[in-house]
C-alpha positions, 0 to 999 in steps of 0.5 A: 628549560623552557617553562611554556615549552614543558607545560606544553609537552605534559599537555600534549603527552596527555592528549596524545590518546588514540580517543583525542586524535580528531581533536587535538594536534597529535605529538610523535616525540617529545626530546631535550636537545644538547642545550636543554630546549624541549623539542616537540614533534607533531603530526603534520597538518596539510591544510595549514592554520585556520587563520592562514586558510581563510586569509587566502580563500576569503570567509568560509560558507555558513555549512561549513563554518557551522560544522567547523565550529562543532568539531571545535566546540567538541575539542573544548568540551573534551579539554574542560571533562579533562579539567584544562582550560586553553586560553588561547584559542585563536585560528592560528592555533587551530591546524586543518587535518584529517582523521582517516578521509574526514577533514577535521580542525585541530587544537594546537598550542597548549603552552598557556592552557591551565588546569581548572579545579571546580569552581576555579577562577583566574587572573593571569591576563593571557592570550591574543586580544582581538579573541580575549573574552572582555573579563580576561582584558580588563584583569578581572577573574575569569573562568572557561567561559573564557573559551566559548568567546574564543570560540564565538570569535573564531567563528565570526572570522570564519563566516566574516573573513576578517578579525573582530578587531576590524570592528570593535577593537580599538587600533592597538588591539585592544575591546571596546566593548558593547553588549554584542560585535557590531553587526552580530544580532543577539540571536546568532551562535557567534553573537550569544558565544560573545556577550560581555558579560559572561554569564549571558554566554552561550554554554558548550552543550547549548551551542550544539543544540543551537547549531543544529537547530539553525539548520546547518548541514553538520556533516564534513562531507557537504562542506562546501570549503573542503574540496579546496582544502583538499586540492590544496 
């Protein structure tokens, strides 16, 4: 039995809750086949990843990048209250869905996402290098400020059209780190979700307050994208 594939199905089975729809990939039927691999069957997603979306429409509008954050930043905070932390939040692991008409961004992939006890810290050096937070590449403890540079990363993708690796990574993937991506000014969401040193990094609660008061539109029905994810 595959160790990633069974924690991910006990993660799935505890996000599969009608309150955690909008946020998480649902799952409809988990199942051992004949030759002991564990099979997960989810929800479908129509619009594909977010990863796969932007490389075909190119980098998304500020309004809309803004409210995708905040649905995403949503789905952290509610994974972090349960005691998980992802550790591998990437566009490819985000799917583009839908809750009723709303277009909403939902987090996949669970298979290295970890319990965090209070006051917890981990080693294990995981996840995809051009969104790993400096703390987590460098083999030192890290805690689920690890995920708010993930975040910060996925939003500078969205509004870039391209990795950060394309910036300030070196050509094996891996950071060459200054204070802040280059071209990102200390003051900007993505900039303050990604400082280097962790403690200087945006909290969850502060990145809502900080979106909105950087007077983006946050309501899915005056994102501009949505119209192309939907004649998809």
């Amino acid at each position: 039995m595959n160790d990633t594939a069974a924690l991910e199905a006990k993660i799935m089975r505890q996000l599969n809750r009608p309150e955690f729809e909008q946020y998480f990939v649902q799952c409809h039927k988990i199942f051992q086949s004949v030759d002991g691999a564990i099979c997960i069957v989810m929800e479908y997603c129509s619009g594909g990843s977010l990863e796969a979306f932007v490389k075909r429409v190119g980098k998304i509008d500020r309004n809309s990048a803004s409210t995708f954050l905040a649905q995403l930043v949503k789905g952290v905070q509610k994974l972090h209250t349960i005691g998980l932390m992802h550790r591998d939040l990437k566009p490819a692991n985000i799917l583009i869905g839908r809750v009723g008409v709303q277009i909403r961004l939902k987090i996949a992939d669970f298979g290295i996402s970890k319990d965090i006890p209070d006051c917890s810290t981990f080693l294990t050096q995981c996840g995809t290098p051009c969104y790993m937070a400096p703390e987590v590449v460098e083999g030192q403890r890290y805690d689920k400020s690890a995920d708010v540079f993930s975040l910060g990363a996925i939003m500078y993708f969205m509004t870039r059209g391209s990795h950060p690796s394309s910036f300030y990574f070196d050509k094996c993937g891996y950071p060459e780190y200054i204070d802040r991506p280059k071209g990102h000014s200390h003051s900007s969401i993505s900039g303050r979700m990604m400082c280097k040193r962790k403690e200087e990094r945006l909290k969850l609660d502060e990145i809502e307050i900080q979106n909105k008061n950087q007077f983006f539109l946050l309501k899915t029905r005056n994102c501009t994208i949505c119209g192309r994810i939907l004649s998809k």
